[in-house]
N, C-alpha and C positions, 0 to 999 in steps of 0.2 A: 644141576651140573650138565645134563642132558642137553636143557636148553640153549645152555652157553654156549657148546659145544658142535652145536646144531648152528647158531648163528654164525660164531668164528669161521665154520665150514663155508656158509653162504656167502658171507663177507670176502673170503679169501677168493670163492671160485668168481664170483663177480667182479672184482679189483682185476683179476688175470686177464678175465675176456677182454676187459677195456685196455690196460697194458700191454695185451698181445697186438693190438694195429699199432704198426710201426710208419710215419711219417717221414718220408724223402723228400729232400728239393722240393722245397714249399716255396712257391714265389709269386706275386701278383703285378701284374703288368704295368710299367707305367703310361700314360695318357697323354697327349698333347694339349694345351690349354683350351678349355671350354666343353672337352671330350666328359660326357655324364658316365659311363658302364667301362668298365675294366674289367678282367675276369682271373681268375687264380686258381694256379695249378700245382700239383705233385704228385708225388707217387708213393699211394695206402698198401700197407702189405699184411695183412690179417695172418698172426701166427699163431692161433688158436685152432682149434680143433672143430669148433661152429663155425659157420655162418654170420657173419656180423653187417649191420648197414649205417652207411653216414647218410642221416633223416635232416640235418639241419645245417646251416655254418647263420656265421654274425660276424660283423666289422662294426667300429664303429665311423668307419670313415665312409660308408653306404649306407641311405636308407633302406635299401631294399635287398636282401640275400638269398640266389636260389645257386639247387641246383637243376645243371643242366646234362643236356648232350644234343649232338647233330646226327640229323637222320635226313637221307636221299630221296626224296620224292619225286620221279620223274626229272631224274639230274641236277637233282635242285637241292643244294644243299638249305636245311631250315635245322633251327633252333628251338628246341625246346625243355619247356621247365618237366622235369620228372621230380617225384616226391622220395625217392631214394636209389642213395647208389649200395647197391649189394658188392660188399666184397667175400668172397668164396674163402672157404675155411685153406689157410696153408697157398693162396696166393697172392700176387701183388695185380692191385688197379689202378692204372695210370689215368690222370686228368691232365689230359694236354690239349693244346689246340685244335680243333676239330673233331673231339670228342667231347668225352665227360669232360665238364669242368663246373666250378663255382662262379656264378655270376655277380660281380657287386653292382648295382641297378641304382642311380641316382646318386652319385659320389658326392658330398658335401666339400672334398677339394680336391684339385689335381693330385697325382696319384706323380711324386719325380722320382726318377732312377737313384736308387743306392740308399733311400730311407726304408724304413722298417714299420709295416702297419700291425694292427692285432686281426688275429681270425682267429675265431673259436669254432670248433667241429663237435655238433653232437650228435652220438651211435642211437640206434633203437634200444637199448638200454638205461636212457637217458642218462648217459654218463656226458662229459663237456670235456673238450682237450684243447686248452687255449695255449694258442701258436702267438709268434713274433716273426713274420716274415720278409721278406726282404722287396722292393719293389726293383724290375730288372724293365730294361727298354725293350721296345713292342722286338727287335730280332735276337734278344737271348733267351737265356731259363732254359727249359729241356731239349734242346736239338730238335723238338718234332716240327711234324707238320704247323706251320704257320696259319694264322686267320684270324683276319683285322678283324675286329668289332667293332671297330668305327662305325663302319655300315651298316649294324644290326637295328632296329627296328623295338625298340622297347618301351612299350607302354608301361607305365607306374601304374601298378596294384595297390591299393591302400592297404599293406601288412599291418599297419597298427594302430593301435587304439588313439593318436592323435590329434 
């Protein structure tokens, strides 16, 4: 009975952590024809008492899925892939343009306004929270600061077994 009791315990405080990141305004960019990388953004609000981190995302309309963020080097804004986005226990982390965001890297089709693709997001938990979200034109989605990715520079990394 102990042991049951012990596990229901685990079970429930585990299901919570993952439950408590709340997803806002989830949306991924659409692309103009022949455009490869789009990127997607919202706003995670971690309403737990820990520490929680998004380690992963997947599409299946990208071969390739990271995350990233933009960092100033000598005025020069540059891009890059980091291995997780930390969000703080009891705040919200926005992914928006010229920050954190999710990169989809090798799109297998255009990416048009007002369709719905999948994105799946997984915590350092290995828990998975598969999204439907919405594809919006390179000037809407969150009011932030704007930044083409047209112009970005993306080498294809072989992420898979292939």
């Amino acid at each position: 009975m102990k042991k049951l009791i012990t596990l229901i315990a685990a079970l429930t405080l585990s299901a919570s952590a993952v439950a408590e990141v709340v997803v806002d305004h989830p949306y991924a960019r659409a692309v103009p024809p022949g455009q490869t990388n789009s990127a997607a953004f919202m706003s995670l609000t971690n309403d737990s008492n820990d520490e929680v981190a998004l380690v992963a995302a997947s599409t299946s309309i990208a071969k390739v899925v990271e995350l990233h963020t933009h960092t100033h080097d000598n005025g020069v804004m540059k891009m890059r892939q980091i291995p997780r986005i930390t969000l703080p226990a009891h705040q919200t982390v926005e992914l928006q343009p010229g920050g954190l965001h999710i990169m989809l890297i090798g799109l297998k089709r255009n990416l048009v306004k007002d369709e719905m693709i999948d994105l799946t997001l997984t915590y350092n938990d290995g828990h998975s929270e598969q999204l439907t979200i919405p594809v919006t034109d390179i000037m809407a989605g969150m009011n932030h600061k704007k930044m083409d990715h047209s112009q970005m520079n993306h080498k294809m990394k072989n992420h898979s077994s292939e």
